[in-house]
C-alpha positions as CSV (number, residue, x, y, z in Angstrom):
1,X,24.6,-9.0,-5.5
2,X,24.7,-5.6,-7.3
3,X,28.4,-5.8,-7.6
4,X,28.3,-8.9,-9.2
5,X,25.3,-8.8,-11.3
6,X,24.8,-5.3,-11.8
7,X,21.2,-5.2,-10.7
8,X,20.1,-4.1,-7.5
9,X,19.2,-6.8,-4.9
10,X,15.3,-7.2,-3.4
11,X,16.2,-5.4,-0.6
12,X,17.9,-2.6,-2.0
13,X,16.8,0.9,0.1
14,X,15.5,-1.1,3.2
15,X,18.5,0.6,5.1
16,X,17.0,3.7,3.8
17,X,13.4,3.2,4.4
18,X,13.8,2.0,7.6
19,X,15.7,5.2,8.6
20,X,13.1,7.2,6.6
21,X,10.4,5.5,8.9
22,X,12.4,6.1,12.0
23,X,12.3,9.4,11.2
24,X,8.6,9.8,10.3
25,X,8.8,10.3,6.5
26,X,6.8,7.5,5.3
27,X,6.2,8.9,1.9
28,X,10.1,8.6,2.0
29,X,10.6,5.2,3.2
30,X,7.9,4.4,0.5
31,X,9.9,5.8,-2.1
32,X,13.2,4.1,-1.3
33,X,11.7,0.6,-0.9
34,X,8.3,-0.5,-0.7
35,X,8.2,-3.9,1.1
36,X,11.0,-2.8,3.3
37,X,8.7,0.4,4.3
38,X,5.3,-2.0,4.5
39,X,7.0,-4.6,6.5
40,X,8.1,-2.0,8.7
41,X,4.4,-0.2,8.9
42,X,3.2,-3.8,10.0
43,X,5.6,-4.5,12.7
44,X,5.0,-1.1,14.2
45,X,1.5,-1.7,14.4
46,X,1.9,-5.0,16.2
47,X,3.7,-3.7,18.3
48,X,0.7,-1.2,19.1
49,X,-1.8,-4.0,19.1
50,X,-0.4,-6.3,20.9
51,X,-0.4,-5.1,24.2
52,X,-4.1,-3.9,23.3
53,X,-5.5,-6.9,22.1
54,X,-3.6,-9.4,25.1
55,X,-5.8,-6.6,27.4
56,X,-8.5,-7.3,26.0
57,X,-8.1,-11.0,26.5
58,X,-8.6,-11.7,22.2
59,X,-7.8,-15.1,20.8
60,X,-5.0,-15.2,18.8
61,X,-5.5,-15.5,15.3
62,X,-3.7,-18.9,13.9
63,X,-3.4,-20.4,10.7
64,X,-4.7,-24.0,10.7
65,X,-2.2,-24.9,8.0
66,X,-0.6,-23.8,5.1
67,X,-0.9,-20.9,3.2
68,X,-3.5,-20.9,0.4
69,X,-2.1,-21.1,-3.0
70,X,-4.0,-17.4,-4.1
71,X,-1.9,-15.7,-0.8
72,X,1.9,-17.3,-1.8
73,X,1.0,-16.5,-5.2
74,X,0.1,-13.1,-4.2
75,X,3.7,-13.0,-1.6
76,X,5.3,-14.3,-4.7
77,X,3.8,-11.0,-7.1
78,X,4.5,-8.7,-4.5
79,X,8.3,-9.3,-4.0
80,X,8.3,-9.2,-7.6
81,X,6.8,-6.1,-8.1
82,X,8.9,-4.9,-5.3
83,X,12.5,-5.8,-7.4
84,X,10.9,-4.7,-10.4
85,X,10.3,-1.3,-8.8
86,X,13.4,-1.2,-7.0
87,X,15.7,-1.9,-10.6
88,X,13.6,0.3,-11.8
89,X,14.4,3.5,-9.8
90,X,18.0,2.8,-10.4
């Protein structure tokens, strides 16, 4: 995408991040790209909590249908203020 538009791509720095997480520099992984760094904070806590919470015998949350309007609309913003960050650094 960058080589044929000139502007970086959404996920420009998750390589980065994710290696910068692997490595325990979070402030790092932040810094190169901040969805790519959040997703990968999330995941790595589910991973924790799952285990914990089947243990515990919790119901799993579900969603009864789709996704409000406010919560895509606020998906929407943050992947834009994600590539907006992300052509910004460059």
């Amino acid at each position: 995408f960058r080589t044929l538009t000139g502007v970086p791509c959404l996920s420009c720095g998750t390589t980065h991040a994710a290696l910068a997480l692997l490595e325990g520099r979070v402030a790092a992984a932040f810094a190169a790209n901040p969805l790519a760094a959040l997703a990968g904070v999330t995941f790595a806590a589910g991973g924790v909590a799952a285990p914990l919470w089947a243990f515990l015998r919790l119901p799993v949350p579900q969603l009864s249908g789709p996704l409000p309007r406010w919560a895509r609309g606020a998906i929407v913003a943050a992947l834009a203020a994600c590539w907006a960050y992300v052509i910004a650094r460059r």
